[in-house]
C-alpha positions as CSV (number, residue, x, y, z in Angstrom):
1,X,0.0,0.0,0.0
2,X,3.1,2.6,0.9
3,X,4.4,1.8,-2.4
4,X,1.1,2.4,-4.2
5,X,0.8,5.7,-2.4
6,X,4.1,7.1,-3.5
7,X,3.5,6.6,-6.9
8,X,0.1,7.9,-6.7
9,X,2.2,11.2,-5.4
10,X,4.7,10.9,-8.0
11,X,2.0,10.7,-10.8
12,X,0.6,13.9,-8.8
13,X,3.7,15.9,-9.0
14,X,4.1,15.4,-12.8
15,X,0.5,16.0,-13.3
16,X,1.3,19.7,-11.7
17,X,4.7,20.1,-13.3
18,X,2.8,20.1,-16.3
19,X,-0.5,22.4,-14.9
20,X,2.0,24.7,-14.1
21,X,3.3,25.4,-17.7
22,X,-0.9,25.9,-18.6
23,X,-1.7,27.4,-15.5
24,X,0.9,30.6,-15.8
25,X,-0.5,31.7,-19.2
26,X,-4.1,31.1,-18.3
27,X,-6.6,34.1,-18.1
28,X,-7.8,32.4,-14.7
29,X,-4.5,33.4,-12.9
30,X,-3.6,36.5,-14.9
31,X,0.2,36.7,-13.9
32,X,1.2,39.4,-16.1
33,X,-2.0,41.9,-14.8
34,X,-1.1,40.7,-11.3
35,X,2.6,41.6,-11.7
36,X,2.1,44.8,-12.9
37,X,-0.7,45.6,-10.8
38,X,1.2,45.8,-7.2
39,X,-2.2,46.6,-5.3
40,X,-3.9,43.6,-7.1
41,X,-5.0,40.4,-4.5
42,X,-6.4,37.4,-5.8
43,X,-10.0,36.5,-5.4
44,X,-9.0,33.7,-3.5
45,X,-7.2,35.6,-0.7
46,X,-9.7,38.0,-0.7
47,X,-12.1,35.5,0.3
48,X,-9.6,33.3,2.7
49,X,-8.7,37.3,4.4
50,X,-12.7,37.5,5.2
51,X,-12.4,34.3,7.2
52,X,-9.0,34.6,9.0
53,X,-8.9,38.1,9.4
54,X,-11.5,38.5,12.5
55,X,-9.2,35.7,14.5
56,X,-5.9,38.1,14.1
57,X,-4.1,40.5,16.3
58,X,-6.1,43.7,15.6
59,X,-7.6,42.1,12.5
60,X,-4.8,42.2,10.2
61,X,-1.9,40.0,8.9
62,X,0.6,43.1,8.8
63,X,4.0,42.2,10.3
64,X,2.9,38.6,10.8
65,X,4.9,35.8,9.2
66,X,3.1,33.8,6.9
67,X,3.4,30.0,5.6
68,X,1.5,29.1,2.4
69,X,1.0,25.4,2.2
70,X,0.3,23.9,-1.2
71,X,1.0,27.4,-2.8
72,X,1.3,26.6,-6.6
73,X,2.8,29.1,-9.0
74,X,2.7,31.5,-6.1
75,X,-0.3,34.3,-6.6
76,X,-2.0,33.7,-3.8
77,X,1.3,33.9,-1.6
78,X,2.2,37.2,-3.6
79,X,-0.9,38.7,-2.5
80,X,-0.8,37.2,1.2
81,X,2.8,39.6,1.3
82,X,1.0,42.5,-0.6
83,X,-1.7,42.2,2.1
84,X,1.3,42.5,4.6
85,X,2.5,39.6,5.7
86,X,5.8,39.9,7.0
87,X,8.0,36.7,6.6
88,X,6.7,34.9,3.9
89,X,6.7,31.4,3.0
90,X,5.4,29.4,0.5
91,X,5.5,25.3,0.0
92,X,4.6,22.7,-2.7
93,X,5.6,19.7,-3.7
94,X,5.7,20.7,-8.0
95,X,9.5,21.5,-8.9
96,X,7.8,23.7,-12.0
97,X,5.1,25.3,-9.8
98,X,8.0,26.4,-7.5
99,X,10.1,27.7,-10.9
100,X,7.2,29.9,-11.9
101,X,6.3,31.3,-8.4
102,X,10.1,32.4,-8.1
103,X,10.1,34.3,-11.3
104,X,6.6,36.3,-10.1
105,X,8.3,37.1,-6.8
106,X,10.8,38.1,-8.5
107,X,9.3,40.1,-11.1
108,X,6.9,41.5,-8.7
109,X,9.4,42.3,-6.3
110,X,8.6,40.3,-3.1
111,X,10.5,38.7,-1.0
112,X,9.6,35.4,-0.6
113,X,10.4,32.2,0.3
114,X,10.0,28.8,-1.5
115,X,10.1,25.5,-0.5
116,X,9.9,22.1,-2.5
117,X,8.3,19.6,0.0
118,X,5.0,17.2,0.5
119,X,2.6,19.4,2.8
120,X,1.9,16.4,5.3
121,X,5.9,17.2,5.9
122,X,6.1,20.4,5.7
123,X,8.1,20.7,9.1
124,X,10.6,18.1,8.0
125,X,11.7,20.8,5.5
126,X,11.1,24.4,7.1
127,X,12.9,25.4,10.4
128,X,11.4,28.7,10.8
129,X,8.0,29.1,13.0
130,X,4.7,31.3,11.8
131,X,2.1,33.8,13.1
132,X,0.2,31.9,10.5
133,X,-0.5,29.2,8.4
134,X,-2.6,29.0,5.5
135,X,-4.2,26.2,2.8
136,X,-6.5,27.6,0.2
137,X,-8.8,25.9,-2.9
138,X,-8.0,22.6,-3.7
139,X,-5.6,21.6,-1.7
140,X,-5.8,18.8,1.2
141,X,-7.9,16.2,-2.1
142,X,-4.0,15.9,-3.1
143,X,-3.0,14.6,0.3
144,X,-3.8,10.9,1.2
145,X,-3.9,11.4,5.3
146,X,-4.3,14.3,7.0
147,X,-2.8,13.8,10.7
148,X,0.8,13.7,9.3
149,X,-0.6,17.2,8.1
150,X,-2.1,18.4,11.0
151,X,1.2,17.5,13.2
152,X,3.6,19.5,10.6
153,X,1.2,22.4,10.4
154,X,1.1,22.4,14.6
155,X,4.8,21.9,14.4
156,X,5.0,25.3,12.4
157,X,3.3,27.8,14.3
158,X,4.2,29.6,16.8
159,X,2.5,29.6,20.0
160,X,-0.8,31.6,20.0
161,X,-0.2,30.8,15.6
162,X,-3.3,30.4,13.9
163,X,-4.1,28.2,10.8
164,X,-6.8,28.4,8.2
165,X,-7.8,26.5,5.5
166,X,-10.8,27.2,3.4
167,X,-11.2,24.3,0.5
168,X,-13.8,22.7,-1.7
169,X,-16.5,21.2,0.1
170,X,-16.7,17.2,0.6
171,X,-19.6,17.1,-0.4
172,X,-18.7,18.3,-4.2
173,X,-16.5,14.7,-4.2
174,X,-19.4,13.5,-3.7
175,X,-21.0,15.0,-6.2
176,X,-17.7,13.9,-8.4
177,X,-17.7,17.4,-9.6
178,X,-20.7,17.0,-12.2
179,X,-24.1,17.2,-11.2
180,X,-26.1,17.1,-8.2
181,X,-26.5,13.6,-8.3
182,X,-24.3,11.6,-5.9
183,X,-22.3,9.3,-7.8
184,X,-19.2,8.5,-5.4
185,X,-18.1,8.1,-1.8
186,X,-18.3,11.1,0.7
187,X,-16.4,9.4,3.1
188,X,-12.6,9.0,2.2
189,X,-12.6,4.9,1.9
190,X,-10.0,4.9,-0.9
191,X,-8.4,6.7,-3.8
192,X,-9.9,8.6,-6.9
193,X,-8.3,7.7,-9.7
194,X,-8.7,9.0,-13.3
195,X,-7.0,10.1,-16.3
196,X,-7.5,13.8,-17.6
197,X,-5.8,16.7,-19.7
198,X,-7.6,19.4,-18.2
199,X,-7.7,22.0,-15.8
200,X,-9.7,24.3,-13.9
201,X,-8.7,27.2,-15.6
202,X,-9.5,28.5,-19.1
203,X,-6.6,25.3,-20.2
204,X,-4.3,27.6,-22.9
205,X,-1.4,27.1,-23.8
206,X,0.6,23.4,-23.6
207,X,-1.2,19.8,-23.0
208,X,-1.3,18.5,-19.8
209,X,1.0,15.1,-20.9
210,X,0.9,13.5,-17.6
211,X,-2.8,12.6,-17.0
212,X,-3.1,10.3,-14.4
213,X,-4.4,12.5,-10.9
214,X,-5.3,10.7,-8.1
215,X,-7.5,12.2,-5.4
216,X,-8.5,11.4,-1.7
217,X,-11.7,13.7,-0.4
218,X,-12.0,14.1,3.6
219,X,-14.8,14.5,5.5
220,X,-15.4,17.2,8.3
221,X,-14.7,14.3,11.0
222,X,-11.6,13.3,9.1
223,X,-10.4,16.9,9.0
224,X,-11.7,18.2,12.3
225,X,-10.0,14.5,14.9
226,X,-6.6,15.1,12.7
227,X,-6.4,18.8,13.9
228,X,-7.5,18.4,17.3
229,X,-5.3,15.1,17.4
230,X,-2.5,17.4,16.2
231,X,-3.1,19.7,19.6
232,X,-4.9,22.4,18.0
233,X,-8.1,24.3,19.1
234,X,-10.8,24.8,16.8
235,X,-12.3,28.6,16.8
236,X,-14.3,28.6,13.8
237,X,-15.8,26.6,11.2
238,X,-17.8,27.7,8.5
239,X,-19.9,26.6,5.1
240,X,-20.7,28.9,2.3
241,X,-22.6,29.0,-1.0
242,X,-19.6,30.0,-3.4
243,X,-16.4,29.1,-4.9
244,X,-13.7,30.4,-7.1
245,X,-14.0,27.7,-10.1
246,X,-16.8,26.0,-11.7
247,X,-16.9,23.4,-9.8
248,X,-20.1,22.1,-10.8
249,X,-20.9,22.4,-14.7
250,X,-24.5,24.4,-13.3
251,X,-22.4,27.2,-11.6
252,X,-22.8,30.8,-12.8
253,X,-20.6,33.3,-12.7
254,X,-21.0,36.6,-10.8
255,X,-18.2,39.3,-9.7
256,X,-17.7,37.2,-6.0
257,X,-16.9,33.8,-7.5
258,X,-19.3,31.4,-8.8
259,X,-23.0,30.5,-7.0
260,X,-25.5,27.9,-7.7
261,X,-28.9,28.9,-9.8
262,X,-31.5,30.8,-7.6
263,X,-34.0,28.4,-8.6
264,X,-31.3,25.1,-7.5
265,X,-30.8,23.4,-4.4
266,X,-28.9,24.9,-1.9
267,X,-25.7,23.6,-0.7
268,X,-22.3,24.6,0.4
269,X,-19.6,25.1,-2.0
270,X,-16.6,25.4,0.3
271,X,-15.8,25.6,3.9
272,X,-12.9,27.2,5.8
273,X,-11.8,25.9,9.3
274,X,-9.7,28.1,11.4
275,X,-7.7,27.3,14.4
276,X,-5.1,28.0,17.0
277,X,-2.3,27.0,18.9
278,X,-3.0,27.7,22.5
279,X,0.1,28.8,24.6
């Protein structure tokens, strides 16, 4: 089974190496417009801000030090450091994500940090310690387990650090991404396996060549035990009607992200958990 899991990671990591060449030219991500524009923050930082913001020294990340996990070609971590984040960190496990979230900092002038590693061990590879750590859209369905995760991310912050991730919703697994008809597990009882040259995004640019992506979803009990196994205290957890992709092919677009049809059933699109590490 160990064996099976690594190169369901490897196959992973070459399936990103190769959304990363797609994802920097794609209008979803708009590097060149978020380079230039140095008062520009992603939607998805906008939205992740909202929820961590009320659970920060007077409201604000200013002069805090930041970890990204999972952080991709690096826009959202630009605009956690435009936002004010002082230290600034930012981890995945794509080589080529890493290579074109360099060049934006770079370009954009930030000063940030980049580190190649697997998020569940993240602390095996990063000595420093954070105000706060962050996970953001799409991340934790990559990882297998989530209590080596919890541990590293309780590892990294500092006493009194907070951590937030806001992600898909479980139940959108569920919902295998396609209608609102369940058609696979909620629970996480094994891997999601499936070939595909697509993206999220608008999919410009070069083929995705490595097509095999393998996917584990995780309930709220799942997620919830591996933090509060890790030591941590939940403060907050939330459920809300909108996400930043089309998720589901019935989503319509509107300025905040995309919503379900008015005349549709209701049901959360992603959720965001916040919590602390008590002193």
């Amino acid at each position: 089974m160990k064996e099976d899991i690594n190169q369901d990671i490897i196959d992973n990591q070459e399936n990103w190496n190769d959304r990363a060449e797609v994802h920097v030219k794609s209008k979803f991500y708009d590097v060149d417009n978020l380079i230039k524009n140095k008062s520009e923050i992603s939607t998805v930082v906008k939205h992740d801000y909202d929820v961590l913001k009320p659970f920060l020294p007077n409201q604000s990340i200013s002069g805090l030090d930041l970890l990204h996990l999972q952080c991709h070609i690096g826009t959202d971590t630009l605009s956690w450091k435009r936002l004010g984040s002082k230290k600034t960190f930012g981890l995945d496990f794509s080589e080529n994500s890493l290579h074109y979230a360099r060049h934006i900092a770079e370009q954009a002038q930030a000063d940030i940090t980049y580190v190649k590693g697997d998020a569940r061990f993240a602390s095996s590879k990063i000595s420093d310690k954070f105000d706060v750590v962050v996970t953001s859209i799409g991340t934790i369905t990559w990882l297998p387990d989530l209590q080596d995760w919890a541990n590293s991310i309780y590892e990294l912050l500092k006493d009194g650090g907070t951590f937030m991730i806001r992600d898909d919703h479980p139940i959108l697994s569920a919902l295998n991404f396609e209608s609102m008809n369940i058609t696979a597990n909620y629970f996480n009882t094994n891997v999601d396996t499936y070939e595909s040259d697509e993206s999220y995004t608008d999919n410009v640019g070069p083929k995705i060549t490595h097509t095999k992506n393998h996917n584990w979803n995780h309930d709220f009990q799942e997620i919830t035990s591996a933090l509060l196994n890790a030591g941590l205290n939940i403060e907050f957890l939330g459920e809300y009607p909108k996400t930043e992709w089309q998720a589901l092919s019935n989503l319509v677009q509107t300025d905040d992200g995309y919503v379900l049809p008015k005349d549709a059933p209701q049901i959360p699109l992603t959720f965001a958990i916040v919590a602390k590490k008590i002193k």
